[in-house]
N, C-alpha and C positions, 0 to 999 in steps of 0.2 A: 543426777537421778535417772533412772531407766524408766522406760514407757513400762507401764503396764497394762496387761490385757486380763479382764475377768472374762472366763467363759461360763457360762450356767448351763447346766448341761440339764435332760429333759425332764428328770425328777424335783429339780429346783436347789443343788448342790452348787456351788457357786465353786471356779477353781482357777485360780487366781497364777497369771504366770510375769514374772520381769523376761521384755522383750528387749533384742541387742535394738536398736536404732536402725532404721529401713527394713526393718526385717518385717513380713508380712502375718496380720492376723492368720492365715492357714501356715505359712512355715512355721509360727511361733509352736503352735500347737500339735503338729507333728514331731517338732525337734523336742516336743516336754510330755509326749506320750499322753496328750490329752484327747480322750474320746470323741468321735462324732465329728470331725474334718477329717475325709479320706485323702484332697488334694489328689488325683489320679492326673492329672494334667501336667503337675508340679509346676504351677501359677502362672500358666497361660489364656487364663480366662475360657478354657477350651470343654471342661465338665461340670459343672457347678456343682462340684460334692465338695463345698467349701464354704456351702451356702451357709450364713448366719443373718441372725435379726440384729441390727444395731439397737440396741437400747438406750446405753449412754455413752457420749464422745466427750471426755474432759469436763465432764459434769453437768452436761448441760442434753434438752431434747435432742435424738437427731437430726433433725429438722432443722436447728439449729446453727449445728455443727457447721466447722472448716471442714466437711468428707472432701474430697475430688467428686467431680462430678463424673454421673455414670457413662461408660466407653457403650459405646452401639453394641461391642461383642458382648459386654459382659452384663446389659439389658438384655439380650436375643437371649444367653444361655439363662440368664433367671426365670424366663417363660418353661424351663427344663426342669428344673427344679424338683424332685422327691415329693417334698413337703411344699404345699400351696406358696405362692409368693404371697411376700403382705409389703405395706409403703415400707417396711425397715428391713427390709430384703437386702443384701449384697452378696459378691464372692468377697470371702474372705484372702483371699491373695491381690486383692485390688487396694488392698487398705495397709496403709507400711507406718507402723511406729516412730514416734518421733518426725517423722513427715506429715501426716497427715493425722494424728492425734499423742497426747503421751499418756491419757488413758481412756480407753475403754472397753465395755461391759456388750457383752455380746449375749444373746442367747439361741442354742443349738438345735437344730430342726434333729425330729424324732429319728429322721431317715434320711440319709445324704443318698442313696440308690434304690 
């Protein structure tokens, strides 16, 4: 079975993508033409226009969740952030399918820049 990723995008459209395995929440959603990840760094933790809110990881709070815990870089760039940071803040290029979840529900900040 493949990871999958829900993105909800700002109107509350929910869009639903099968991810390959290691493949990152922001390349998923580039590679399947889904709105609202620009990825300009191409997932070096270096712009956060990739920023997403974790909502749910494998069905459970994120709080809860197996994430990886957050890189010093990829803290520093969420202070950068478009749209305010909140606790369910990440770069979505930090987060890799079947690695570190095989589903979850993301939702899209209004403005990546």
């Amino acid at each position: 079975m493949m990871p999958k990723i829900t993105y909800v995008e700002t109107g509350g459209t929910p869009v639903e993508v099968e991810a390959e395995p290691g493949q990152s929440v922001m390349r998923t959603a580039i590679l399947n033409g889904v709105r609202g990840i620009v990825g300009e760094c191409g997932g070096q933790a270096m712009c956060a226009t990739c920023h997403v809110f974790v909502q749910r990881v494998d069905g459970v709070d994120p709080a809860q969740a197996n994430l990886p815990e957050m890189s010093d870089d990829e803290d520093e760039m969420l202070d950068c952030t478009a749209d305010p940071r909140q606790d369910a803040s990440r770069l979505g290029c930090q987060l890799a399918a079947g690695t570190h979840f095989d589903d979850i529900v993301v939702q899209l900040p209004e403005s990546q820049v």
